[in-house]
C-alpha positions in Angstrom: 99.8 147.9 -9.9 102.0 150.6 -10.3 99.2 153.2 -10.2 97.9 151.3 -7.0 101.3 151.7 -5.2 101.5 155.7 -6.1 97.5 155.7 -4.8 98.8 154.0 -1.5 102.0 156.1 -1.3 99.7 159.4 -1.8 97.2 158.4 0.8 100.0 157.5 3.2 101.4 160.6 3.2 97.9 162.6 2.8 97.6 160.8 7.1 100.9 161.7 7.6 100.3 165.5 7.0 97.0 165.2 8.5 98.7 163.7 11.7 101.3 166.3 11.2 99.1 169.1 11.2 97.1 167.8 14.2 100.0 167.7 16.4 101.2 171.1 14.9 97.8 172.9 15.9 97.4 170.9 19.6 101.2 172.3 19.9 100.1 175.9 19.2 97.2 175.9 21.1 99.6 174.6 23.8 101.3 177.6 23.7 98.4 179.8 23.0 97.1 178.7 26.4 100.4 178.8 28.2 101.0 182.9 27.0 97.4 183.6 28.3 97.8 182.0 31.9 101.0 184.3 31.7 99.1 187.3 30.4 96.5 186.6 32.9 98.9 186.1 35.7 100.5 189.7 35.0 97.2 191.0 34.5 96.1 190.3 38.3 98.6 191.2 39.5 99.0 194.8 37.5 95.4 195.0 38.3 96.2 194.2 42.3 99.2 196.4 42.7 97.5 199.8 43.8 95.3 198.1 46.0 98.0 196.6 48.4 98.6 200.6 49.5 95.1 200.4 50.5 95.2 196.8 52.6 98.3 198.1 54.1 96.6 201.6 55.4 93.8 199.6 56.7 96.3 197.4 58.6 97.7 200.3 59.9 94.1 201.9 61.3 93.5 198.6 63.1 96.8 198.6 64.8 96.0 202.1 65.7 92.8 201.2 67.1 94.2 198.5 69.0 96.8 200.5 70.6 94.0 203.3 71.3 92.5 200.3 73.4 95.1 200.3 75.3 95.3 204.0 76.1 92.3 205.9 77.9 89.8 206.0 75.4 89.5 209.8 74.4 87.2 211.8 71.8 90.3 212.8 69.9 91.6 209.2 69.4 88.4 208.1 68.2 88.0 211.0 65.7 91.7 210.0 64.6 90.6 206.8 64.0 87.3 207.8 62.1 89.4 210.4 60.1 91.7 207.5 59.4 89.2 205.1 58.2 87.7 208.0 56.1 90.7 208.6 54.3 91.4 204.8 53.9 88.2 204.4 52.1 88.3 207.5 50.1 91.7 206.2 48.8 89.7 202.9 48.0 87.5 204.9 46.0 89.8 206.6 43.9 91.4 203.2 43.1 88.9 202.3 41.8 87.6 204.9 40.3 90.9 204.6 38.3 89.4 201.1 36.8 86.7 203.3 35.6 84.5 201.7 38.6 82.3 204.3 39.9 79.7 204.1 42.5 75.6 204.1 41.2 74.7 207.5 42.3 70.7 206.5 44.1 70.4 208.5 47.5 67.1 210.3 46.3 67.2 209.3 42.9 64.3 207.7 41.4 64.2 204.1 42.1 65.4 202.3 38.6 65.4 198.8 38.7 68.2 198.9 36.3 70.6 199.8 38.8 69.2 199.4 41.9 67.8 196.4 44.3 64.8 197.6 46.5 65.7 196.1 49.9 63.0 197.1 51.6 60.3 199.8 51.7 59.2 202.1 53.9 56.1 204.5 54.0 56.1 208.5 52.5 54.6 211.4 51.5 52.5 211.0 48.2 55.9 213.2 46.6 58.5 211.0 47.9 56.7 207.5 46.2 59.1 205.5 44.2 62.1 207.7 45.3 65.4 206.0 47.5 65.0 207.0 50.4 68.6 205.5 52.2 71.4 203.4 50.5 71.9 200.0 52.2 74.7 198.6 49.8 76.1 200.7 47.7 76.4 200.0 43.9 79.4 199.8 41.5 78.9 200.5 37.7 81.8 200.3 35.2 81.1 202.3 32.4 77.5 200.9 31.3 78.3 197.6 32.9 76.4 197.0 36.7 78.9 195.2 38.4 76.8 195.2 41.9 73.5 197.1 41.9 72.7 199.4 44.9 70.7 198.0 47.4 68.3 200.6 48.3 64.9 201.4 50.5 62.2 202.4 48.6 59.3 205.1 49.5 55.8 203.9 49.4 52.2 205.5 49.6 51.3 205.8 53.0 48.3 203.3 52.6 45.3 204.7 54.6 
């Protein structure tokens, strides 16, 4: 009897441990979870950050542009604008490019099907077959990874 009650007595504890250990690993993955919502969180936000100077130049071109509306329409304030929205984007860019996201070079290139999505075709020159022709979309690599290929038109043999 006796070495039944030490049996019972070990097996009893044996659950509690297990029980123990169960709640100690849900608790931990708890937290686990919890410090990578919070990593996340910071993450976005870091990540976010330069782009805001960007959204709040391009709030500034269109309230420009709306107040040109209300002047007499001139050359020179629609070059400003254009210079403006030129500037805007190139600072776009370079945020970017400061993720390492770079734009798929394909404006004459030959057409890879790795990078680029053919659009639509139009008819060449037996030299200009299979080259790009004009960029539709453009495409964003970072480093190897295709994050949007370039949507592209696509010379073909001139059939006839």
């Amino acid at each position: 009897m006796e070495l039944e009650q030490r049996v019972a007595d070990m097996e009893e504890r044996a659950q509690e441990f297990r029980q123990e250990s169960q709640a100690e690993t849900e608790a931990v993955r708890q937290r686990l979870e919890r410090e990578m919502d919070q990593r996340l969180e910071v993450e976005r936000a870091r990540l976010a950050e330069p782009f805001l100077e960007v959204l709040d130049n391009f709030e500034r071109l269109l309230q420009a542009g709306g107040q040109a509306g209300d002047q007499a329409d001139t050359e020179a304030t629609h070059q400003q604008l254009l210079e403006g929205a030129h500037l805007v984007l190139k600072q776009l860019a370079e945020r970017l490019s400061g993720l390492g996201i770079t734009a798929i070079p394909a404006e004459g290139e030959a057409f890879d099907p790795n990078t680029m999505e053919a659009l639509s075709t139009a008819p060449v020159a037996p030299e200009l077959e299979g080259r790009v022709l004009i960029v539709l979309r453009t495409g964003y690599a970072q480093g190897e990874r295709i994050i949007r290929p370039a949507g592209v038109q696509v010379g073909v043999a001139k059939q006839g």
